[in-house]
C-alpha positions as CSV (number, residue, x, y, z in Angstrom):
1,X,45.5,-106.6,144.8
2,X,46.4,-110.0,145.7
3,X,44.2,-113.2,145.5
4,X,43.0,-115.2,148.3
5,X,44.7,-118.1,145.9
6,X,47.9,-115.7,146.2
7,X,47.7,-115.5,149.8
8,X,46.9,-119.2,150.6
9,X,50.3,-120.3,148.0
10,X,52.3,-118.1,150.0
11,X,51.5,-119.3,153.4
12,X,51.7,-122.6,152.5
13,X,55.3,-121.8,151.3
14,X,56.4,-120.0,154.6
15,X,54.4,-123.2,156.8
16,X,56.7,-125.5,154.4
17,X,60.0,-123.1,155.3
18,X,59.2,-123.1,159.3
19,X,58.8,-126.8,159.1
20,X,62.1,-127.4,157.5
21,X,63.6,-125.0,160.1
22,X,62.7,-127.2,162.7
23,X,64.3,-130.3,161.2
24,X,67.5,-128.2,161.1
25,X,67.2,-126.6,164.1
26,X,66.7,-130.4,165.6
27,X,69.5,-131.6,163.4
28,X,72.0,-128.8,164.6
29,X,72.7,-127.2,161.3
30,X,72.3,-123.7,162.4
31,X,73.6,-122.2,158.8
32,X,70.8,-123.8,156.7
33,X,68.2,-123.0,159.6
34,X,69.5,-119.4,159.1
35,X,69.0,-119.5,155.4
36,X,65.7,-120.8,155.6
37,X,64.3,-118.5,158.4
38,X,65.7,-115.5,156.0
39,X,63.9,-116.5,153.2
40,X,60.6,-117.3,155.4
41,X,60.4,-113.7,156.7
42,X,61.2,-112.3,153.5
43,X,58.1,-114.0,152.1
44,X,56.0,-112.8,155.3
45,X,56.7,-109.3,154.3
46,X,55.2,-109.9,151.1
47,X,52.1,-112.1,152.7
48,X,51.3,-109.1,155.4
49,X,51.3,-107.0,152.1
50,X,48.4,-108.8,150.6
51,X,46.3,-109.0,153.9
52,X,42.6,-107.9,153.2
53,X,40.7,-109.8,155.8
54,X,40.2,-110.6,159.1
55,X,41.2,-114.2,158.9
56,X,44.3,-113.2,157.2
57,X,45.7,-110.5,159.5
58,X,45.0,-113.3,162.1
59,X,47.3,-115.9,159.5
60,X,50.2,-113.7,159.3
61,X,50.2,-112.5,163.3
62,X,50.3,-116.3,164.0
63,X,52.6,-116.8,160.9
64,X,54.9,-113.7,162.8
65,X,54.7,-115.4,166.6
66,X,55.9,-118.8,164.7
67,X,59.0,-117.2,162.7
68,X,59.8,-114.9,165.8
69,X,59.7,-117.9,168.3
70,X,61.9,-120.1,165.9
71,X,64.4,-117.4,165.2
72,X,65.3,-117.7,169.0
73,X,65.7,-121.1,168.9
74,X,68.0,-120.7,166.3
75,X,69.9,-118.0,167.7
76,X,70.2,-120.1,170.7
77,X,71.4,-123.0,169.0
78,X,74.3,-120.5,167.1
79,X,75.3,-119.4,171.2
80,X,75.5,-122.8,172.2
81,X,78.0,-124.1,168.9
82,X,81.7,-124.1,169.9
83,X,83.8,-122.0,167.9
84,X,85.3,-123.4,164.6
85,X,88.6,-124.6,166.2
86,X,88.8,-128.2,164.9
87,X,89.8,-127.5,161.7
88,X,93.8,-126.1,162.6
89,X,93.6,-129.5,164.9
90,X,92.5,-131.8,161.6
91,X,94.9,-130.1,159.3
92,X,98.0,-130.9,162.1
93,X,96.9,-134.4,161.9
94,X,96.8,-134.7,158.4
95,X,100.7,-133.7,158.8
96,X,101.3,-136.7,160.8
């Protein structure tokens, strides 16, 4: 069985990971928003794991709404990038 000291270092890890999503999601960069909300619910998989009380079932639902409601935005932000087209159009340039 987990520790609460466990539970607390964990959450505080996946609070650090949504913040930084939000800076990328803000900043456009919808691969390292990706990488980061991957890794966040990886590590709530292993927090809902270690849940023994109330207060911590109430953590990780609230820890789930956060991650669920910033994986839209970044799935929205991936819909709304153009298509990687400007690279043929730099490498004619370059030929110029």
């Amino acid at each position: 069985m987990a520790t609460v000291a466990e539970f607390i270092e964990l959450r505080k890890s996946i609070e650090t990971l949504a913040g930084q999503i939000i800076v990328f999601v803000e900043h456009k960069a919808v691969q390292d928003s990706r990488q980061h909300l991957d890794e966040a619910n990886r590590q709530l998989e292993t927090l809902k794991t270690m849940v023994s009380n109330d207060v911590q079932v109430v953590v990780a639902e609230r820890l789930t709404r956060q991650l669920t409601g910033l994986g839209t935005k970044v799935e929205t932000l991936a819909a709304k990038m153009p298509a990687r087209k400007t690279a043929a159009k730099k490498k004619q340039s370059k030929k110029d």
